[in-house]
MIGUKOL-457397 format. One line per 4 residues: number of its first residue (from 1); for each residue x, y, z of N, C-alpha, C. Coordinates in steps of 0.1 Angstrom, whole numbers. Example, Ala and Ser with C-alpha at 12.3 -4.5 7.8 and 13.67 -1.06 7.14 Angstrom:
<pases>
1) 132 -57 78 123 -45 78 132 -33 78 | 128 -22 71 137 -11 71 129 0 79 $
</pases>
This chain:
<pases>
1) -474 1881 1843 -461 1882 1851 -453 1869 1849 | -442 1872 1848 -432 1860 1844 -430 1850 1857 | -431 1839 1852 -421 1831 1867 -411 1826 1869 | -404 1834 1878 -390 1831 1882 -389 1816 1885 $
5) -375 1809 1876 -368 1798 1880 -362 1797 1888 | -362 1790 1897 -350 1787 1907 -338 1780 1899 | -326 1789 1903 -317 1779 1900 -309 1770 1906 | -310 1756 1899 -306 1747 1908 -291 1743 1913 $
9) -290 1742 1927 -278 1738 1934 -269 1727 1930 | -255 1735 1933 -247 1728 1928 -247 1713 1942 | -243 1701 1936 -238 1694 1942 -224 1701 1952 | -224 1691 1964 -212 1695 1974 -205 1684 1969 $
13) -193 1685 1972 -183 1675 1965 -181 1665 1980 | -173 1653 1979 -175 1649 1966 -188 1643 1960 | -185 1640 1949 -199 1636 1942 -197 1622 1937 | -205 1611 1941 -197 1597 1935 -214 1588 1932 $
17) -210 1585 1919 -222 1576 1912 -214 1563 1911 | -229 1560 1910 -224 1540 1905 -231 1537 1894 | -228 1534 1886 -236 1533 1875 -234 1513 1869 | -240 1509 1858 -240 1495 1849 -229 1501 1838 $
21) -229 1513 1836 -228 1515 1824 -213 1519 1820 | -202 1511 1814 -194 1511 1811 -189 1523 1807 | -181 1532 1809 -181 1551 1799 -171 1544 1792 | -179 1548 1781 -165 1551 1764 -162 1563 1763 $
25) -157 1561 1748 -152 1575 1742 -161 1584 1747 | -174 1584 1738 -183 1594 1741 -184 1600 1754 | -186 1589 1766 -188 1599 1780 -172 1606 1779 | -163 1601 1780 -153 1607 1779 -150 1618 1777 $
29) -154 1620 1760 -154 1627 1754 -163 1640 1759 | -176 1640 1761 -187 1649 1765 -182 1656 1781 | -174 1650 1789 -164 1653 1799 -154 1663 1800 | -145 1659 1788 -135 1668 1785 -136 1680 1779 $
33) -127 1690 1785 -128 1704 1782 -115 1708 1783 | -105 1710 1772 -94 1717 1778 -91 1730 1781 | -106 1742 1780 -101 1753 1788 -111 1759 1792 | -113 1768 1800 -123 1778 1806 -131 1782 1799 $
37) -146 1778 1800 -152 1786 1792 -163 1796 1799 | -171 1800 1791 -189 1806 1795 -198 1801 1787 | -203 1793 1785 -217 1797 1780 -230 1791 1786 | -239 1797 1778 -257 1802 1784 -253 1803 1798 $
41) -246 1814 1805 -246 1815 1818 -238 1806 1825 | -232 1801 1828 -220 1793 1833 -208 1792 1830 | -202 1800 1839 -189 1798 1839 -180 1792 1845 | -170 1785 1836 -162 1773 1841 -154 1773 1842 $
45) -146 1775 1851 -129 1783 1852 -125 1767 1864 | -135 1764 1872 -124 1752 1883 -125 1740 1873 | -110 1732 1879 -107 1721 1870 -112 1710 1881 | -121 1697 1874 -121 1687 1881 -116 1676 1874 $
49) -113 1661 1885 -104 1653 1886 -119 1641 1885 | -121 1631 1874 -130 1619 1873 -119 1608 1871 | -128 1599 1881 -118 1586 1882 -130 1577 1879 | -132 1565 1867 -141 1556 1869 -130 1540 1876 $
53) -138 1537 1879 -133 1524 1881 -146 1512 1886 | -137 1503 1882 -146 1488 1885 -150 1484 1899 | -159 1484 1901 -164 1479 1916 -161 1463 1915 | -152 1461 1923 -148 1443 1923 -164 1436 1932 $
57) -166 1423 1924 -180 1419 1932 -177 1403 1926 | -187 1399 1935 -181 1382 1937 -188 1378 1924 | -185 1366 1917 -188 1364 1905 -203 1358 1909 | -208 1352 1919 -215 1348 1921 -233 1359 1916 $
61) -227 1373 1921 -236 1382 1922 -235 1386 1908 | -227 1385 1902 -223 1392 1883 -233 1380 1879 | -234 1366 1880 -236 1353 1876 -255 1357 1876 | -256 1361 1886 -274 1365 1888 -279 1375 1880 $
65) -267 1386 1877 -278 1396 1874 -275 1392 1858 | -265 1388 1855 -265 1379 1839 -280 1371 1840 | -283 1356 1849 -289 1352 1845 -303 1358 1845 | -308 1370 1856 -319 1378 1853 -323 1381 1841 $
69) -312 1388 1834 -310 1393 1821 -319 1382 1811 | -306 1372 1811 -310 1361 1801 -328 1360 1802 | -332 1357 1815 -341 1352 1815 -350 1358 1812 | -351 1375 1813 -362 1386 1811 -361 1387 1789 $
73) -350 1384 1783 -349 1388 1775 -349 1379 1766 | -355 1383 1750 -361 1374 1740 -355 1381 1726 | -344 1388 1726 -342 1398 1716 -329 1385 1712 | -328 1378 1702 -318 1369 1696 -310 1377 1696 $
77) -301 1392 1692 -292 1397 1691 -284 1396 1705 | -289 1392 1714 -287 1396 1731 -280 1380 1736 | -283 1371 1729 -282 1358 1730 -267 1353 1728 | -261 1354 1721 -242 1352 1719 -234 1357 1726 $
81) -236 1370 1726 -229 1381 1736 -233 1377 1755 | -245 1372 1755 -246 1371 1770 -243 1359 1773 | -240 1347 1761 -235 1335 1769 -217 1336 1770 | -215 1348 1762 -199 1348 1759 -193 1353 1771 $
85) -200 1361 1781 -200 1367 1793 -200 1356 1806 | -212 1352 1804 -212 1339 1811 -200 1328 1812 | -197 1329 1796 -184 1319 1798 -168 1329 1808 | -171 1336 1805 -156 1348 1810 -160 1343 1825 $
89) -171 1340 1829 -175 1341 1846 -172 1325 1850 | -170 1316 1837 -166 1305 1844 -187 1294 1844 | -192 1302 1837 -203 1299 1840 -211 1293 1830 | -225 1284 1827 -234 1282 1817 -244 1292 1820 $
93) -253 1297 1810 -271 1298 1809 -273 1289 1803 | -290 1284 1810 -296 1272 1807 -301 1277 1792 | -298 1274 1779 -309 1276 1767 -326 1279 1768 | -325 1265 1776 -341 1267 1781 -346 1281 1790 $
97) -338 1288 1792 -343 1296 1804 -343 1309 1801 | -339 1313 1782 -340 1321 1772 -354 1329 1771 | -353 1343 1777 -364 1347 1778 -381 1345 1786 | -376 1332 1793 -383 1328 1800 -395 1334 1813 $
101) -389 1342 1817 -394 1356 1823 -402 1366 1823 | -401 1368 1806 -406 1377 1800 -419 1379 1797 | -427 1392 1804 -440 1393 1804 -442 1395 1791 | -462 1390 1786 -465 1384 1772 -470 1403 1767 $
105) -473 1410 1778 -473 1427 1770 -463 1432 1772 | -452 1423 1771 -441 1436 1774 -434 1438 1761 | -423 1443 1760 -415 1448 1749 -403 1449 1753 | -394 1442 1749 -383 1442 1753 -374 1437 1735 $
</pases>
């Protein structure tokens, strides 16, 4: 005998995430739909309205989770780009403090 799926509930609106992660094109793009469709069972006739925006936060708290970063990570490619950030914040990372964090089984 077969077992029935439950299908799962829709979110109530509104619906509001926080995310790290900057949306580009791509989310953008995977977003947009300019018309009504169906498929595998869903159909999508209501229009919705996405707004991202920047959560303003004191530079102090941006300055930490930078230097966490810095400090958990050992990947040289990660190293130019995060002090270039640092500088935008008005800020240094210590050289010395490059990866420093980073557990000796881990993989990063």
């Amino acid at each position: 005998m077969a077992i029935k799926k439950k299908k799962p509930t829709l979110p109530e609106f509104p619906v509001v995430l926080e995310t790290f992660r900057r949306p580009g094109v791509y989310e953008r793009g995977s977003l947009t739909s300019g018309e009504p469709s169906c498929f595998n069972g869903n159909v999508s006739i209501n229009r919705y309205r996405i707004t991202f925006e920047e959560i303003p936060e004191d530079v102090e708290v941006l300055y930490a989770r930078l230097l966490k970063l810095w400090r958990e990570c050992t990947n040289h490619h990660h190293y130019s780009p995060m002090r270039a950030v640092a500088e935008k914040l008005g800020k240094t990372l210590p050289p010395d403090d490059f990866g420093k964090d980073r557990g000796k089984d881990e993989y990063k």
